[in-house]
Every structure is written in structure tokens, then in C-alpha cells.
MDAnalysis code that builds the backbone (N, CA, C; Angstrom):
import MDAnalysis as mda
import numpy as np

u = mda.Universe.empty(120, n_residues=40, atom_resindex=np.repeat(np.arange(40), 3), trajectory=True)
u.add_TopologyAttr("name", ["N", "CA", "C"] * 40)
u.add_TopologyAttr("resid", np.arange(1, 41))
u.add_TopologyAttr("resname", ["UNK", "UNK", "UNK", "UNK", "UNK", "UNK", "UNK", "UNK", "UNK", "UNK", "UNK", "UNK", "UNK", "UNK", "UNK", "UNK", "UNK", "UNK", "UNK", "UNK", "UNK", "UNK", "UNK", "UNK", "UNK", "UNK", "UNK", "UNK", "UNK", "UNK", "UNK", "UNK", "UNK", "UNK", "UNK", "UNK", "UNK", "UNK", "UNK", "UNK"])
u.atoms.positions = np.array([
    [68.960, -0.859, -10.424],
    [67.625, -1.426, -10.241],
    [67.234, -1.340, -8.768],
    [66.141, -0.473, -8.483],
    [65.285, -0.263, -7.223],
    [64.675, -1.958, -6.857],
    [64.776, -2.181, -5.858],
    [63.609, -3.136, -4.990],
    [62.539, -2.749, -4.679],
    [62.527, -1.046, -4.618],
    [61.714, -0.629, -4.029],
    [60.531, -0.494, -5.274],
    [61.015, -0.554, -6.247],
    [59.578, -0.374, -6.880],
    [59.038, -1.513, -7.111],
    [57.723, -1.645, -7.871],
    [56.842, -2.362, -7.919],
    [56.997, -2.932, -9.490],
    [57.652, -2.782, -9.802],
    [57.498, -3.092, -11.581],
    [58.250, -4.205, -11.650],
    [57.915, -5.774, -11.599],
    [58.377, -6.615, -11.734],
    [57.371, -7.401, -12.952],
    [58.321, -7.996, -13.593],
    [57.583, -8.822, -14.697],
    [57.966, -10.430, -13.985],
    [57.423, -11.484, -14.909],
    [56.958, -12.765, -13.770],
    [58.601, -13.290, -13.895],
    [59.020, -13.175, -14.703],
    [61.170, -13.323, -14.522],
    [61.455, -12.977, -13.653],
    [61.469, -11.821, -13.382],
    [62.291, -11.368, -12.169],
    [61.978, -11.866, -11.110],
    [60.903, -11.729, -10.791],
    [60.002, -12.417, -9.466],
    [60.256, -13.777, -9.572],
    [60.212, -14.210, -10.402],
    [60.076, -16.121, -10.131],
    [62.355, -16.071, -9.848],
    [62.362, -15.699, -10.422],
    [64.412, -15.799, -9.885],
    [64.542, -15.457, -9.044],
    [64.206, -14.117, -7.934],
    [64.059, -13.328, -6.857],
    [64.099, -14.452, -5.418],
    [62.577, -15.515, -6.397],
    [61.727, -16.116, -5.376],
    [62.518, -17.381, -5.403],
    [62.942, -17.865, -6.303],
    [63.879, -19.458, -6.230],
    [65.501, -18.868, -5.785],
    [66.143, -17.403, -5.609],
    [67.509, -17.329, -5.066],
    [67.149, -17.328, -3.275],
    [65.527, -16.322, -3.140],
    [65.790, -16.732, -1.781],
    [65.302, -17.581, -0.632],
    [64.691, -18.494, -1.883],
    [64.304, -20.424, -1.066],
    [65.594, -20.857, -1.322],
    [66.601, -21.002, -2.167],
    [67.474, -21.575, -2.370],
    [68.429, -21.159, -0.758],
    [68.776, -19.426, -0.768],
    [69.650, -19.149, 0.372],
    [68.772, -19.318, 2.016],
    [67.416, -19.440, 1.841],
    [66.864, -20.074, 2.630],
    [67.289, -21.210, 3.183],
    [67.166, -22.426, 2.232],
    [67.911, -23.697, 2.463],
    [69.216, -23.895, 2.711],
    [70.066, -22.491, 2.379],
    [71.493, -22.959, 2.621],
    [71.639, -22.801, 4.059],
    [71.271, -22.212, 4.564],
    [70.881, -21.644, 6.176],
    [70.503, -22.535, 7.230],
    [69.415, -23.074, 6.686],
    [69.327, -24.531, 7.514],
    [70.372, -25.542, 7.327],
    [70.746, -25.480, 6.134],
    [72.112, -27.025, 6.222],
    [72.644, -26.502, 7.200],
    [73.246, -25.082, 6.871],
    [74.367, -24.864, 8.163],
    [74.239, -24.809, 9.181],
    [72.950, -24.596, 10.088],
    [72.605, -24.875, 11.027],
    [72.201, -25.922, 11.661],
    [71.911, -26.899, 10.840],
    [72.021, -28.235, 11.134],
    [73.530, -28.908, 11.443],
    [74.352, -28.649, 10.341],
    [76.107, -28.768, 10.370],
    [76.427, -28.660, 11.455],
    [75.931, -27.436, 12.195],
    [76.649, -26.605, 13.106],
    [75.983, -27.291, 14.909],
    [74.956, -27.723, 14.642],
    [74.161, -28.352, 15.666],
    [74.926, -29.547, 16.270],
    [74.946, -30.374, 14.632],
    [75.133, -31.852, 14.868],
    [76.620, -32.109, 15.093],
    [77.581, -30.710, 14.873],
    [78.877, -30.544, 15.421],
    [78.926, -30.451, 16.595],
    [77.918, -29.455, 17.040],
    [78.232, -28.743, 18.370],
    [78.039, -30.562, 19.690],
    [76.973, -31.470, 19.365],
    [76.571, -32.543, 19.793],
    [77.948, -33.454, 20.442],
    [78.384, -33.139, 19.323],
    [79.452, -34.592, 18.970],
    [80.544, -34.332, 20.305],
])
């Protein structure tokens, strides 16, 4: 399966779009983790 094409039905896209808010958010925890470590 290409990314590159355009043929998405609203499944794919809506999973696409909630894996990469989800790994979005994992990114900030850890950078927060990593902040409020670095502080201490």
C-alpha cells in the first residue's frame, strides 16, 4: 500500500489520523518526562 496515492476511503484516513494524534501525544509525554527529569 502506496501513501502516495490518493485513494483513501474515510477508514483509512480516520485510523491514519487518530495513530498520528495518538504518536503525537506520546512525544509530548516524553518530553515533558524528560524536562521535568532534566529539572530535578
Amino acid at each position: 500500500r502506496s501513501f502516495r496515492s490518493g485513494n483513501y476511503d474515510k477508514g483509512e484516513m480516520g485510523v491514519a489520523s487518530v495513530s498520528l494524534f495518538w504518536h503525537f501525544v506520546d512525544v509530548i509525554w516524553i518530553i515533558l518526562f524528560l524536562l521535568i527529569y532534566v529539572w530535578q
